[in-house]
C-alpha positions as CSV (number, residue, x, y, z in Angstrom):
1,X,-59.6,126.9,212.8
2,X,-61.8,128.6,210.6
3,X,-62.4,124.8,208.6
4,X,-63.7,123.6,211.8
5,X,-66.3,126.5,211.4
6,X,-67.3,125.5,208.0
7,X,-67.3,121.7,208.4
8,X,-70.8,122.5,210.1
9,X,-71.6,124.7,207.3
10,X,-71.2,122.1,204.8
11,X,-73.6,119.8,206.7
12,X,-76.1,122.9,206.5
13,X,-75.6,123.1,202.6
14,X,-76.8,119.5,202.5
15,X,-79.6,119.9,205.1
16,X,-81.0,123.2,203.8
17,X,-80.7,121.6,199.6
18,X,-83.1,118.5,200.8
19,X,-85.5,120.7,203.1
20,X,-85.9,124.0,201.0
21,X,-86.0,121.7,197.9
22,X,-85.3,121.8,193.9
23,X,-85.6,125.3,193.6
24,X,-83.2,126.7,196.0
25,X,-79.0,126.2,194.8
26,X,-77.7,126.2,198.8
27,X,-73.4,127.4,198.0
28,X,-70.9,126.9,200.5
29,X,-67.6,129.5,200.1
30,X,-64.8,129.4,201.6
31,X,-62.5,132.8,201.4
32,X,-59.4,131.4,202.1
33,X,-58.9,130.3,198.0
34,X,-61.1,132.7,196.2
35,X,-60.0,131.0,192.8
36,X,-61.9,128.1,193.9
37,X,-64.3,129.1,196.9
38,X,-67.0,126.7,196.1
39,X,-66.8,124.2,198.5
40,X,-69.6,122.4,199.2
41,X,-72.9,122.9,196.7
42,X,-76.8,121.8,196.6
43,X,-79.1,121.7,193.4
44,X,-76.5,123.5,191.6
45,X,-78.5,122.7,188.2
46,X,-80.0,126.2,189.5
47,X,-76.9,128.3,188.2
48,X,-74.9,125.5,186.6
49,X,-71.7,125.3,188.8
50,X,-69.6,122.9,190.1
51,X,-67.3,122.5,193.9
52,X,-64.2,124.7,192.9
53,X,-66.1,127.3,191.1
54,X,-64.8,130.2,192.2
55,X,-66.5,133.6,194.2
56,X,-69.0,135.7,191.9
57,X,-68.7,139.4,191.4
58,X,-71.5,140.1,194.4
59,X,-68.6,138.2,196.6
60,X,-65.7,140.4,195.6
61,X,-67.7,143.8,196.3
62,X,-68.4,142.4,199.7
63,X,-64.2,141.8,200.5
64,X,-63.6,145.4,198.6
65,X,-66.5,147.0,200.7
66,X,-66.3,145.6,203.7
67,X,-70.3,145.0,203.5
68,X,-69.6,142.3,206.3
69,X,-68.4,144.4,209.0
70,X,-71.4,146.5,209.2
71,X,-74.1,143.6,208.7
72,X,-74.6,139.8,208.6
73,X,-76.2,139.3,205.7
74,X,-78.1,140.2,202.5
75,X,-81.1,139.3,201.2
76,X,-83.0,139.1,198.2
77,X,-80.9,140.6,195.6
78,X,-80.8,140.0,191.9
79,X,-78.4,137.0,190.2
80,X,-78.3,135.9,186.9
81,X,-77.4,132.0,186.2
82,X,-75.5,130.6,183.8
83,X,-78.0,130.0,181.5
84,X,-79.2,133.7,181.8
85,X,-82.0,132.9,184.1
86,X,-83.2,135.8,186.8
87,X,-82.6,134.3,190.6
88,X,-83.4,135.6,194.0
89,X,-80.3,135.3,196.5
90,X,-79.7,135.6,200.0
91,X,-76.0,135.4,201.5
92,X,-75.2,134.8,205.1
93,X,-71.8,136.2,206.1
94,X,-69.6,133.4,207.9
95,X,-67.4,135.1,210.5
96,X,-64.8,134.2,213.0
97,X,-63.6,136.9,215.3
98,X,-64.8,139.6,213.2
99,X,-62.7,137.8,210.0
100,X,-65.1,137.0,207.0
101,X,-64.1,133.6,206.3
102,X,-67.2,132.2,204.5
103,X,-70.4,133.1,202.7
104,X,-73.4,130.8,202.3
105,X,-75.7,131.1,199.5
106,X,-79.3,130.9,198.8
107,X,-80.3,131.2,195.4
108,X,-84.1,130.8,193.9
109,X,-85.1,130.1,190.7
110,X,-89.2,131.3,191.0
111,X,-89.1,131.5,186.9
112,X,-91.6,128.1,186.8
113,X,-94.1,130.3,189.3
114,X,-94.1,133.2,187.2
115,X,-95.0,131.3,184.3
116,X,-98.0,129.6,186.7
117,X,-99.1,133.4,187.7
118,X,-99.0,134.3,184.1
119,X,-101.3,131.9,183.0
120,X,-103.5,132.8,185.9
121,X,-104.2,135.8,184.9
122,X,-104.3,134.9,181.4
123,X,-107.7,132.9,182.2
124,X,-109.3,135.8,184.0
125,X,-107.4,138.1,181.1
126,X,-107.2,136.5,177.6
127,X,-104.5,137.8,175.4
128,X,-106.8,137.8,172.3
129,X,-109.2,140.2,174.4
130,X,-106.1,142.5,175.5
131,X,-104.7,142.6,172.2
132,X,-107.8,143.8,170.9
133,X,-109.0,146.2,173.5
134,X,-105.2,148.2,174.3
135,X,-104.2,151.1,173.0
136,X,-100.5,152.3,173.3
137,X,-99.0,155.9,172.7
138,X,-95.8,154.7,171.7
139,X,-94.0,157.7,171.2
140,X,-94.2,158.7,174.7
141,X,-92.8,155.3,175.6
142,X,-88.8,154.9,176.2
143,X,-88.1,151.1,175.3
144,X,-85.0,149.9,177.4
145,X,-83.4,146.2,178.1
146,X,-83.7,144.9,181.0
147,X,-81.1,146.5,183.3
148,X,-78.6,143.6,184.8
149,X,-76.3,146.6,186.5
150,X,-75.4,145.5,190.1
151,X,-76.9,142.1,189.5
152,X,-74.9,138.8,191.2
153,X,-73.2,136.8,187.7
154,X,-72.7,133.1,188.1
155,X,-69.1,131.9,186.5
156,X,-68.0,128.8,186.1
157,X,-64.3,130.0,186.0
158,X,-62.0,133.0,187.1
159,X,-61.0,133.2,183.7
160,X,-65.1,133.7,182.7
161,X,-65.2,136.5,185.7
162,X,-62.3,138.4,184.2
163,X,-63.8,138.1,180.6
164,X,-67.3,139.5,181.7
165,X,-66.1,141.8,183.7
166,X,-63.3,143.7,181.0
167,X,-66.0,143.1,178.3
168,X,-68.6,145.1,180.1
169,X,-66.1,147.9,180.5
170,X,-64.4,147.9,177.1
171,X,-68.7,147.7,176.0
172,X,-68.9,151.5,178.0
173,X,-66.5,152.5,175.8
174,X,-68.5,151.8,172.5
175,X,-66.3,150.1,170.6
176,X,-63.3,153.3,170.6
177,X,-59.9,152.9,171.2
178,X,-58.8,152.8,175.1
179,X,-56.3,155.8,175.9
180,X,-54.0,155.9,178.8
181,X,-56.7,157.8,180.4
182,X,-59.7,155.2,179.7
183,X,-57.7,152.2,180.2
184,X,-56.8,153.9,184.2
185,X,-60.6,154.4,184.5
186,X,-61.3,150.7,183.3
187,X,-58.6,149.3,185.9
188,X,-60.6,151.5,188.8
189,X,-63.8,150.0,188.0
190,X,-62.5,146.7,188.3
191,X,-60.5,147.6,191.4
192,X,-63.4,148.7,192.9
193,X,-65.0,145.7,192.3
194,X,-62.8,143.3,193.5
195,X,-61.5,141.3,190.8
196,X,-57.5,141.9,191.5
197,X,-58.2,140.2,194.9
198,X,-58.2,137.0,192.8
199,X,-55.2,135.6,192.5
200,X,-53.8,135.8,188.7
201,X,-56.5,138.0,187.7
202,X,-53.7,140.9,186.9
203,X,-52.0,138.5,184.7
204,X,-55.4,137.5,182.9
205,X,-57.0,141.3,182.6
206,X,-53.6,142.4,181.4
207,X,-54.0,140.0,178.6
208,X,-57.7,140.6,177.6
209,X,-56.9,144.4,177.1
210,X,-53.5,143.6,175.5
211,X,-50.9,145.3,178.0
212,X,-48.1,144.0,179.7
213,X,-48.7,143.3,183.2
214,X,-45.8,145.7,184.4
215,X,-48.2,148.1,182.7
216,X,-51.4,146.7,185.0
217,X,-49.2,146.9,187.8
218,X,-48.2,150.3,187.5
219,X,-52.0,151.7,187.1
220,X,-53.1,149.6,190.1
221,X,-50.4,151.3,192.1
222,X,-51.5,155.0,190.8
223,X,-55.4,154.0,192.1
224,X,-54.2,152.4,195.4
225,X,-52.5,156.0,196.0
């Protein structure tokens, strides 16, 4: 029933790629194969993805969280493409008696109007005048990357998700050896995340950290508890 639903979506993904233009990426998920949820896809030079790509880490959280039930959408939160670019995205929650079944995406790239702005204001604000007229206390100053925490990550693959995701959490360990102990923290961040609602993703995770999936199993069941 629920394809029925999303056979007019996919129209929409078409319509709304043509009207809102270059860019705007317009996604079409459907839940029902998370593996490969991408099923219909406008402008998707935007985060580099392809029909079959499967959902991002934003779309997991939602399932795990239950986001839907309590709202129809978000808007305007952070993704990051494939090629590392910053995007704007919107998501519209496709429902069916109360059942998420879909998610359409809105994603803008605005990086070619922030470089128009910038040179704006470098024409009322030269840099050679800045530079030469700024004065900086720079032990008072805390120097930080840019924080990506939270932010929606474009994959190409499920085996891409599963890698990002275990690298960031082995990375919060700094390099030391997981314990029992870390390795049961590790599994409850990516519980609560959403990536074991993928299908094979145990089997891949308990490769990348080098267990046997028995193992995996048996620290999923101790957090479900």
């Amino acid at each position: 029933m629920h394809r029925q639903l999303l056979e007019h979506y996919i129209r929409l993904t078409e319509f709304l790629g043509q009207v809102l233009g270059p860019d705007y990426e317009v996604a079409l998920h459907d839940l029902s194969d998370k593996n490969r949820s991408i099923v219909a896809i406008a402008n998707n030079h935007i985060s580099g993805r392809q029909v079959g790509a499967p959902m991002t880490n934003m779309a997991l959280k939602v399932l795990m969280d239950k986001e839907y039930e309590q709202a129809d959408y978000r808007l305007n939160y952070r993704g990051v493409s494939l090629a590392g670019r910053t995007l704007r995205s919107s998501t519209l929650f496709i429902k069916q008696g109360g059942r998420l079944v879909g998610l359409l995406c809105i994603n803008f790239d605005d990086s070619k109007y922030h470089a128009i702005s910038e040179s704006i204001l470098q024409l009322c604000h030269p840099n050679a005048f800045v530079e030469t007229n700024f004065q900086l206390d720079a032990a008072r100053i805390e120097h930080r990357a840019p924080d990506d925490e939270g932010a929606e990550r474009f994959q190409a693959s499920l085996d891409a998700l599963a890698e990002e995701a275990v690298a960031k959490a082995l990375a919060d360990a700094k390099g030391q050896p997981l314990t029992a102990h870390d390795r049961l923290a590790l599994v409850r961040s990516l519980e609560a995340d959403g990536i074991f609602l993928v299908k094979g993703a145990v089997g891949r995770v308990a490769r990348l950290l080098g267990v046997s999936q028995a193992t995996l199993y048996r620290d999923l069941t101790a957090i479900r508890r």
